[in-house]
N, C-alpha and C positions, 0 to 999 in steps of 0.2 A: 504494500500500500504506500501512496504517495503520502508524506509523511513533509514536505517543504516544498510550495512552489514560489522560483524566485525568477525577481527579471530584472538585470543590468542594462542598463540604460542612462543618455545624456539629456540630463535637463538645464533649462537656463534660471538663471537667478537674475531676478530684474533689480540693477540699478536703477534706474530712471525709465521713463519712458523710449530716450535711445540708446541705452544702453544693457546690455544683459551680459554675460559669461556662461560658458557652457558649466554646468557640475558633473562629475559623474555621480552616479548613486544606483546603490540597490533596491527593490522590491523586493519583500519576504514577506510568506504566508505563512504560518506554519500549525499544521492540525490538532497539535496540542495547546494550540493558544487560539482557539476560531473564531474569537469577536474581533481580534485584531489584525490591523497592518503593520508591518514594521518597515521603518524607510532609511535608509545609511546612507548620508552624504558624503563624498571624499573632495573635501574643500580644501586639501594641500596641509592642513597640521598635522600635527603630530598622531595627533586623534582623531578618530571620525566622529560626525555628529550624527545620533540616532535618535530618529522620532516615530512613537506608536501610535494610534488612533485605531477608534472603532473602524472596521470594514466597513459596514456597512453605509458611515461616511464617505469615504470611496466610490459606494455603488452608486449613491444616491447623486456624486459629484459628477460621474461622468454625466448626468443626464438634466441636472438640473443645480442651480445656487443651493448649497447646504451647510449647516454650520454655523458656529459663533464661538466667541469669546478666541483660542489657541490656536482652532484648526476651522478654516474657513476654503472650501472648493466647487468650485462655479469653470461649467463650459465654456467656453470663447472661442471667438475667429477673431487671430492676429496673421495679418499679409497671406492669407487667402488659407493661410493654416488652421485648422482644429486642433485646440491645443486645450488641457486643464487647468487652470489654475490653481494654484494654492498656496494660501497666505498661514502662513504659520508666525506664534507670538511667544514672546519667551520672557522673564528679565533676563536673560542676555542679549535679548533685541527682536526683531522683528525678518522675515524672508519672504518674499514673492517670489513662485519659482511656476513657470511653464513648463510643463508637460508634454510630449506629444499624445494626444489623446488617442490615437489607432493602438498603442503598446499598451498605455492604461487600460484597453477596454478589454483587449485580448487579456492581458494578464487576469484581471479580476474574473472574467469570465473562468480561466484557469482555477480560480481559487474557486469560485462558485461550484464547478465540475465537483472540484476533491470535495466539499463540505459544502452541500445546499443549502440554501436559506431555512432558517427554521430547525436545521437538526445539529446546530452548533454545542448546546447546552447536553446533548448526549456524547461530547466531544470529550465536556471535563471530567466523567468519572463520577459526577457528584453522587448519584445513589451510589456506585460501589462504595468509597468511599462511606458515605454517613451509614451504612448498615456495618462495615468495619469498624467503625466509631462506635456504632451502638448496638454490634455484640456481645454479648454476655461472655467474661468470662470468666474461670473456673473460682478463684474468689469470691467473685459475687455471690455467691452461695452462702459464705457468709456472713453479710451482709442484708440478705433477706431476712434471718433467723437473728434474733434477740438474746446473743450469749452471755449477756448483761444481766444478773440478777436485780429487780428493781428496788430500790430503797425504798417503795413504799409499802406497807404492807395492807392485804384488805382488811375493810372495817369489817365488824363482826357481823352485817348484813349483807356482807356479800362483796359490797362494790369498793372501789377501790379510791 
């Protein structure tokens, strides 16, 4: 089973209106993580900068304005190209980066293929998981049972 689908590709970072730079950067999908995208810029330091966000974001970008506040992406035609935008916000500043949207759309599609909409949450494990969490075991037994003799003793009618 497809377990990572990932797509390397050059995006631009807008300076100004006439100005951009190519970035390279990755697209990562990965099945054990299915609400998210994960994006790695190589913007020449030492480090690379990596940014996550819901998919679903994503999906909704290629086809329409989506988003607010950090991660904000909306379609566009720049010089007769289809391209994505995406405005990401940080306190360490802010990015406007264009997309070619033909690669966006294929890759997401990619990701969609592995992990369809709607059956993400069978992705993470959680029922294995919490019935793991909330098996019983061999201890517990005693802990049902009261090996505590109680301080109180009953009244002479019975109760206690």
């Amino acid at each position: 089973m497809l377990n990572v689908v990932e797509r390397e590709l050059e995006l631009k970072l807008v300076l100004s209106p006439e100005r951009s730079i190519p970035v390279p950067a990755r697209l990562s999908y990965r099945t054990a993580d299915p609400f998210a995208v994960h994006i790695t810029f190589h913007i020449g330091s030492e480090a690379p900068v990596h940014w996550t966000f819901a998919r679903e974001l994503l999906v909704e970008g290629v086809f329409r304005p989506c988003g607010h506040g950090d991660v904000r992406i909306w379609p566009t035609k720049i010089d007769e190209r289809n391209v994505i935008c995406v405005a990401l916000t940080s306190p360490d500043g802010n990015a406007l980066l264009e997309v070619p949207s033909a690669a966006v759309a294929a890759w997401v599609e990619r990701t969609l293929r592995v992990v369809p909409p709607g059956t993400e949450s069978g992705r993470l494990g959680l029922d294995e998981a919490l019935a793991e969490l909330l098996a019983p075991l061999p201890a517990d037994d005693l802990w049902q049972s009261d090996p505590w003799i109680s301080d109180e003793s009953p009244s002479q009618d019975g109760e206690v």
